[in-house]
C-alpha positions, 0 to 999 in steps of 0.5 A, a space after each residue: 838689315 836684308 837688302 829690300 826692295 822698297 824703291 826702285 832705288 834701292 836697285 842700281 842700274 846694273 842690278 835692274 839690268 841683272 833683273 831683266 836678264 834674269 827674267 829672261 833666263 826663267 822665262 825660258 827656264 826654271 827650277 824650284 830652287 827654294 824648295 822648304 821657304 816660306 813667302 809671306 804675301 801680305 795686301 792691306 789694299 785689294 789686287 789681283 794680278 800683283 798678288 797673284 802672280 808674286 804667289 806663282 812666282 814663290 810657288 814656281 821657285 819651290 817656296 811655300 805661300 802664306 799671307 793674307 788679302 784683306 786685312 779685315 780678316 786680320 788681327 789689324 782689324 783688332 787694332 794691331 799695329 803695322 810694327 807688330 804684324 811685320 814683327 810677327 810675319 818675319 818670325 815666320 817668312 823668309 820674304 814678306 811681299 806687302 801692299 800697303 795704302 799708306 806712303 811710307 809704309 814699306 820703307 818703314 817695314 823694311 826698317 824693322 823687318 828680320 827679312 827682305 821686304 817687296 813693296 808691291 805698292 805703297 799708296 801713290 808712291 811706289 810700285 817697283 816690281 812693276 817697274 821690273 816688269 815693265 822694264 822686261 816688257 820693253 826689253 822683250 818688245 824693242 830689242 833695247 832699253 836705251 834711247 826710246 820715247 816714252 809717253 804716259 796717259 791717264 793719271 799721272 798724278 796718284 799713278 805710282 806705276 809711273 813714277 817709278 818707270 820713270 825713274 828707272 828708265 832715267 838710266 836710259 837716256 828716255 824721253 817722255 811725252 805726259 799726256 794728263 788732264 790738269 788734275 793730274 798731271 804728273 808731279 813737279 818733284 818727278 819733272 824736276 827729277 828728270 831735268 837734273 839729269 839733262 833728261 827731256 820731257 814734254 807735256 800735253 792735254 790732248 791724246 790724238 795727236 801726241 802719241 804717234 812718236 811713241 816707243 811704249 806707250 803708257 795707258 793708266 786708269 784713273 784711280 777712284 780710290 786716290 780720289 777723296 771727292 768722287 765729283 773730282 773722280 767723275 769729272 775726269 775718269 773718262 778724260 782719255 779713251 784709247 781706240 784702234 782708230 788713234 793707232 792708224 798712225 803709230 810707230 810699226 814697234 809700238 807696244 802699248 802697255 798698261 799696269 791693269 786693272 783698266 777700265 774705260 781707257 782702252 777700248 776692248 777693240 785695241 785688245 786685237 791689235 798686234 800692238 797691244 801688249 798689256 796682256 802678255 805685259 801682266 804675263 811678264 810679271 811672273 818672270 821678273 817677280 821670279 827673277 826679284 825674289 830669286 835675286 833677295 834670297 840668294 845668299 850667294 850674290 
């Protein structure tokens, strides 16, 4: 079976790292290595930034790009099962990229698939290349991945851009603030993940005056399509605004990222702040979605 990435997990600390370092490298440099492959971008659920930088990504290394953005216009839409189109694709594709709305789904399709599968997010459940991304954005911005304060906003509940930073930075001796309504507050199984590896975590309801020890700070939008009652969604969809005023005083190294897409989370006045970094955060993503695909298609690793 082709090494994937699935989870997080399946990297090591040591090849998370190797990741980092390697974005780094083809942010500085790089050359069409995979001249004559194929990358099959696959996105049952709708994206922007994740699928198109992956395709920048395979297009800057020399690959070809072929896939698909709704399914609609798929045989899936004939009732074709996701076993048979992941069946069909590996004939094709070197290295399958797939958004899927299910949990599960990618670790299923990595089980059965002829080549390397990335999960460019399954549900709420993971969502790793971000998490490499991120993790180059934090090593770009704080000169260091270790000993840094860590506080996380918005939904933490569906928001699997959180949960798998936060199971990678657990390598690095973190510390995290969860800022969350009730509703969506994060998870026990992740509190109980980081309280076995002796790891602190605080939580709290309110956003002023809980984010001026912070490192990152981590915004997130509130996910209208997690939600199967909107009067829940609506209820708490605006629950926290990030303004310029909230930064006054904030750590000078802060840097405020964010998965994207936003909505009302982040006023349009932060955008000018030095310490907003969401921007050059998505930039980020074509360098360390560069430095994965490099790394599962190398065959001299």
């Amino acid at each position: 079976m082709p090494k994937s990435l699935v989870s997080i997990h399946d990297f090591s600390k040591d090849e998370l790292l190797y990741i980092v370092k390697q974005a780094a490298a083809f942010e500085k440099d790089h050359r069409p290595v995979f001249k004559g492959k194929v990358v099959a971008t696959i996105f049952f659920e709708p994206s922007t930034r994740t699928r198109l930088s992956f395709e920048t990504a395979a297009n800057r290394l020399g690959a070809r790009v072929v896939g698909f953005s709704d399914a609609d216009n798929t045989s899936v839409s004939k009732g074709e099962t996701l076993k048979d189109t992941i069946m069909m694709i590996s004939n094709y594709a070197d290295l399958i990229v797939m958004r899927h709305p299910k949990e599960g789904s990618a670790r299923y399709a990595a089980e059965i698939s002829r080549v390397p599968i990335i999960n460019a997010g399954d549900g709420a459940n993971q969502h790793p290349s971000q998490t490499l991304l991120d993790m180059y954005s934090i090593q770009k911005t704080q000169g260091r991945l270790d000993n840094l304060t860590i506080t996380m906003v918005g939904d933490l509940k569906y928001g699997r851009t959180v949960h798998s930073l936060l199971q990678a930075m657990s390598h690095f001796n973190t510390r995290f603030k969860f800022i969350a309504p009730p509703e969506l507050r994060m998870p026990e199984e992740y509190k109980h993940y980081l309280s076995e590896r002796g790891l602190s975590f605080t939580e709290h309801t309110e956003l002023a005056e809980n984010i001026n020890d912070a490192d990152i700070l981590y915004m997130t939008r509130v996910q209208r399509e997690r939600f199967s009652d909107p009067i829940e969604y609506e209820k708490v969809k605006n629950v926290y605004v990030l303004k310029n005023s909230l930064l006054k005083d904030t750590k000078p190294n802060m840097k405020i990222l964010h998965p994207l897409p936003r909505v009302n989370e982040i006023s349009a006045d932060v955008d000018d702040n030095p310490k907003a970094y969401y921007f050059e955060q998505a930039r980020n993503g074509v360098f360390a979605r560069m430095a994965i695909i490099h790394y599962l298609l190398d065959t001299n690793r």
